[in-house]
C-alpha positions as CSV (number, residue, x, y, z in Angstrom):
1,X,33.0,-17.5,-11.3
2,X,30.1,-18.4,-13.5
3,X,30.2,-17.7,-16.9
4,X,27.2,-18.0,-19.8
5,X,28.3,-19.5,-22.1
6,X,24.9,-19.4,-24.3
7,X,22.3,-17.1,-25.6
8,X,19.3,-18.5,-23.7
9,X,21.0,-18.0,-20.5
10,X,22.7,-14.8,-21.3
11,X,19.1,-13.2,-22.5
12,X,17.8,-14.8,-19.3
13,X,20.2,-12.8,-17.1
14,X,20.2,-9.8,-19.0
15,X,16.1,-10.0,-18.6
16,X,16.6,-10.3,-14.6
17,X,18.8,-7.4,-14.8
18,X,16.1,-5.5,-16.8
19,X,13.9,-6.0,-14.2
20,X,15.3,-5.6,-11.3
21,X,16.5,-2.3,-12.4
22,X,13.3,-1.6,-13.5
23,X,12.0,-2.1,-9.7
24,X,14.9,-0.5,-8.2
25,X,13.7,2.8,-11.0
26,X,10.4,2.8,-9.3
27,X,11.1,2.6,-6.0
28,X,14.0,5.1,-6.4
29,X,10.9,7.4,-7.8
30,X,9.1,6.9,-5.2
31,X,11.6,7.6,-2.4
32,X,12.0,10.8,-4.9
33,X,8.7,12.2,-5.0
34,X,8.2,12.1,-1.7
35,X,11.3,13.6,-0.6
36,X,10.1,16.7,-2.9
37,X,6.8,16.8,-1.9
38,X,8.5,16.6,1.9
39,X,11.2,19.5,1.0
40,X,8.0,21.6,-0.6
41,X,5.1,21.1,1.2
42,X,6.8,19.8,4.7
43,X,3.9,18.7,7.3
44,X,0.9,20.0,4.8
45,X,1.9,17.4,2.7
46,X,2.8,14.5,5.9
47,X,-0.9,15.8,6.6
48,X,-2.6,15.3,3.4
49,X,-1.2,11.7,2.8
50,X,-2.2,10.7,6.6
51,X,-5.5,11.8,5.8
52,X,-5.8,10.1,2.1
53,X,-4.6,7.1,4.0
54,X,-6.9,6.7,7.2
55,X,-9.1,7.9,4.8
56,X,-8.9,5.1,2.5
57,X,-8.4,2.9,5.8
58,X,-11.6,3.7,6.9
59,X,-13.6,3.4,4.0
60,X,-12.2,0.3,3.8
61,X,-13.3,-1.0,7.3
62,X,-16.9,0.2,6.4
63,X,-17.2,-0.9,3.5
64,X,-16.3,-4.5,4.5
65,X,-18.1,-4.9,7.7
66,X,-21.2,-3.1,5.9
67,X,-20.7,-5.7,3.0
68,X,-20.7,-3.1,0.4
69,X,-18.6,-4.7,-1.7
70,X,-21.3,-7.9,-1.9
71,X,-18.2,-10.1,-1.8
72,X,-20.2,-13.5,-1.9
73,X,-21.6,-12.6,-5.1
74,X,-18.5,-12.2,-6.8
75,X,-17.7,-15.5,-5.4
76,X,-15.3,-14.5,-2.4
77,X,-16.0,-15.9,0.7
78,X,-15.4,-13.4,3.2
79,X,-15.0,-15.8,6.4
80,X,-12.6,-17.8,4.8
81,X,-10.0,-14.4,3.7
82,X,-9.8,-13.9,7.2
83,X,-8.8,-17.9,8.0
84,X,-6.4,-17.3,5.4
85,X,-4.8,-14.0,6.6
86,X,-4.9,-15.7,10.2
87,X,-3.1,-18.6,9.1
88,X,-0.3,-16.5,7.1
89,X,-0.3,-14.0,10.5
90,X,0.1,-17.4,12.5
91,X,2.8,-18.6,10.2
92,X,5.1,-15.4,10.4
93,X,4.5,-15.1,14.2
94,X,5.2,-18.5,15.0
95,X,1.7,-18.8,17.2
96,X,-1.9,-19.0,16.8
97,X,-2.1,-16.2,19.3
98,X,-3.9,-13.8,16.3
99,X,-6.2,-16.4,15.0
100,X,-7.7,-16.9,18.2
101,X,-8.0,-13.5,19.1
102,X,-9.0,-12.6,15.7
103,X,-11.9,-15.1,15.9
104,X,-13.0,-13.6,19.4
105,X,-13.2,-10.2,18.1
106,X,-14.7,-10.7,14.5
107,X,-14.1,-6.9,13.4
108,X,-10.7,-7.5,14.3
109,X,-10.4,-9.6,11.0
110,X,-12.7,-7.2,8.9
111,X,-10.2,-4.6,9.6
112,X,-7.4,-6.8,8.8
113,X,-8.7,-7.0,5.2
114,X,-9.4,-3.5,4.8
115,X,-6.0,-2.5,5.8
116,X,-4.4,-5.1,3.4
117,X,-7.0,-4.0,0.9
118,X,-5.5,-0.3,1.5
119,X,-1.9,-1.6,1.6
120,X,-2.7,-2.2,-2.6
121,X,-3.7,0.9,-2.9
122,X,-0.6,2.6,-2.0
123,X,0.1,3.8,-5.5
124,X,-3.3,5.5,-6.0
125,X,-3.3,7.1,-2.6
126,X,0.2,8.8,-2.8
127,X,-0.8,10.3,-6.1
128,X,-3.8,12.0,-4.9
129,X,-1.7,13.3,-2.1
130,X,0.6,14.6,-4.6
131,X,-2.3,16.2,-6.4
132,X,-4.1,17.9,-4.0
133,X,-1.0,19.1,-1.8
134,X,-0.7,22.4,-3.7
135,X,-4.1,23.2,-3.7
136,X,-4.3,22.8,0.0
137,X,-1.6,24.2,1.0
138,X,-2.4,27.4,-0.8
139,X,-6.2,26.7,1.1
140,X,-4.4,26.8,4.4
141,X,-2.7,30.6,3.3
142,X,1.3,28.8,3.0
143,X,3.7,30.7,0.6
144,X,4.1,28.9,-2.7
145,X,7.2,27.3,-1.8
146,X,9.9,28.3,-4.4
147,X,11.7,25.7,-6.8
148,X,15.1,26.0,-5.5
């Protein structure tokens, strides 16, 4: 058994502890809200984030392949964040299998980015959903559910 014996390395675990609890808050609030968003709004709510997210997804995709987001002139080369995704997708599958058939099918790798560019915007995307459940639910004529 480890003990610390001094303050640097006592602040230093009492920091990690900090923050991993701090992590563990937030994903234990997340898990939270949408198990009362699931227990309130049931499938209107599954509905409304599925939407939000292929959505998002979508825009994505089109925004990318349309070049939108003029990504050469804020100095991001396009061509080479799909080498780079290939090579990590290589690197966890253990075969170049997606980089070549990535570099076959172009689009393949535009939508590769957009859905890791939608992956970051998880937080964003859930809170809409949160926010425009109610309203659509009451839209779709469902009884205000009760707060039991």
């Amino acid at each position: 058994m480890h003990q610390y014996n001094s303050s640097a390395s006592l602040h230093t675990k009492n920091s990690n502890d900090a923050e991993s609890k701090s992590a563990n808050e937030v994903n234990t609030d997340f898990r939270s809200k949408i198990r009362t968003m699931w227990k309130k709004y049931g499938i209107v709510f599954v509905g409304t984030y599925a939407g939000v997210y292929l959505s998002t997804l979508g825009g994505m995709f089109l925004a990318l392949d349309n070049d939108l987001f003029q990504a050469s002139a804020l100095g991001v080369d396009p061509v080479e964040t799909v080498r780079t995704l290939c090579r990590l997708i290589d690197k966890v599958a253990g075969s170049d299998y997606w980089s070549t058939f990535i570099h076959a099918n172009p689009k393949v790798g535009t939508f590769l980015v957009g859905w890791a560019l939608t992956k970051v915007t998880e937080p964003l995307r859930l809170s809409i959903s949160v926010v425009i459940t109610p309203s659509l639910s009451r839209a779709l004529g469902r009884k205000e559910p009760s707060e039991n």
